[in-house]
C-alpha positions, 0 to 999 in steps of 0.5 A: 585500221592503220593504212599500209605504208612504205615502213610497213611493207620494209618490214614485213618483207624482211620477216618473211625474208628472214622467215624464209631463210631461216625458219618460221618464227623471226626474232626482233633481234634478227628484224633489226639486224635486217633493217638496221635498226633498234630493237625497241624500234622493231618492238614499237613497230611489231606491236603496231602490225600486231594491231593491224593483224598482219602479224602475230607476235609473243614477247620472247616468242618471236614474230610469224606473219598471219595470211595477210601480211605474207600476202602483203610481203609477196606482193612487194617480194614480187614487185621488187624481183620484177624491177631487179630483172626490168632494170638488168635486161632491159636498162643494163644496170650491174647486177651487184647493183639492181637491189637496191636500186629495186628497193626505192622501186618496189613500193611504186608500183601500181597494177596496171604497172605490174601488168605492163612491166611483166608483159615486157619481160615475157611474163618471167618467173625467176629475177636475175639473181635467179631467185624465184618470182611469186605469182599474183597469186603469191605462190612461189617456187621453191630454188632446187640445187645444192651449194657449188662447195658441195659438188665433187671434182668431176661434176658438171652443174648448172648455176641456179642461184647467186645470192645477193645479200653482198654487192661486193661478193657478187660483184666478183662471182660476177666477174668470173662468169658465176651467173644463173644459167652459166655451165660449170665443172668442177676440176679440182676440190682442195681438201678440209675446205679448201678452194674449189677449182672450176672451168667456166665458158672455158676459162678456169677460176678458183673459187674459195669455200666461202664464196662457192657457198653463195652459188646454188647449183643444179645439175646439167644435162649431158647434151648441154655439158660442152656449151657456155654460159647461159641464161638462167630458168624464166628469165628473157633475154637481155637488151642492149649493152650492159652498162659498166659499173656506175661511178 
């Protein structure tokens, strides 16, 4: 049988993101989008993990991962969100940036490693973009909340969720404090869709429908409602000085 190779694991984890996200079976229109490549590239290469059984695949039926594929997929899920948290706590890398620098790590990562890495981070289990760690084991939390864009003027919440599909979008909530764990209030909510008006570590910020729609929110306890920022579930505190953005 065919060995486990980087292209491999690139795939895989974008059927399970993208199953994830969106549904159990994961077109190969969708698979290229993910990965930017050609349809009959993925078709060649699904036809390929097909043979390896680490996927099941029917044309115009779509793609599903059998037990060993998704097994193979959270490992390199987790290697890659434990990276992204070593590399923001601990290097001080820019948020925006820990994607992608976590993609070249991911596949690099052997189990006395893994073990190392998460004996330093405090045996975490959300990344810093607030998405859920999966055990050694493969299980995974769910992400509980509701989007910013459907809370009411009034409301308190907690940020649990910054999505990180792009840099440029994140590198703005970032700037205005819209991180996991930060203490928020809704203060004013503009009708059809309109921006939202939020107090964050007592500085006031509008927030466009679009934008509020990447932060998922959970509610905040009322004994911590006065406080600021904070940091989000399962995630260490962070060392050193955050560095600037990176030329």
């Amino acid at each position: 049988m065919p060995s486990v190779t980087q292209a491999v694991e690139d795939y895989l984890k974008a059927i399970w993101r993208l199953s994830h996200e969106g549904g159990e079976r994961v077109s190969v229109g969708d698979i290229a989008s993910e990965l930017k490549v050609s349809a009959p590239s993925v078709t060649s290469m699904v036809r390929k993990l097909k043979t390896m059984r680490l996927l099941n695949y029917e044309r115009y039926g779509g793609v599903t991962l059998t037990p060993r594929g998704r097994k193979i997929a959270l490992e390199i899920v987790r290697h890659h969100r434990l990276w992204e948290l070593y590399l923001y706590m601990r290097l001080g890398v820019p948020l925006e940036l820990v994607d992608s620098e976590a993609e070249r790590l991911e596949h690099v990562l052997s189990d006395d490693m893994e073990e190392l890495l998460t004996r330093n981070l405090g045996d975490p289990t959300h990344d810093p973009h607030g998405d859920p760690i999966p055990s050694k084991t493969g299980a995974l939390a769910p992400v509980e909340g509701i989007a910013l864009g459907q809370l009411e003027t009034g409301t308190h919440a907690i940020v649990a969720r910054v999505s990180d599909r792009n840099p440029e979008k994140l590198r703005y909530l970032v700037s205005l404090g819209l991180l996991p764990g930060a203490r928020i209030e809704v203060e004013e909510k503009a009708p059809f869709r309109g921006p939202l008006t939020v107090r964050i570590g007592g500085r006031r910020h509008v927030v466009g429908a679009d934008l509020a729609n990447l932060v998922i929110v959970r509610g905040a306890p009322a004994a911590s409602r006065s406080k600021g920022a904070g940091l989000g579930p399962g995630v260490p505190p962070r060392s050193g000085k955050p560095r600037g953005k990176r030329r």
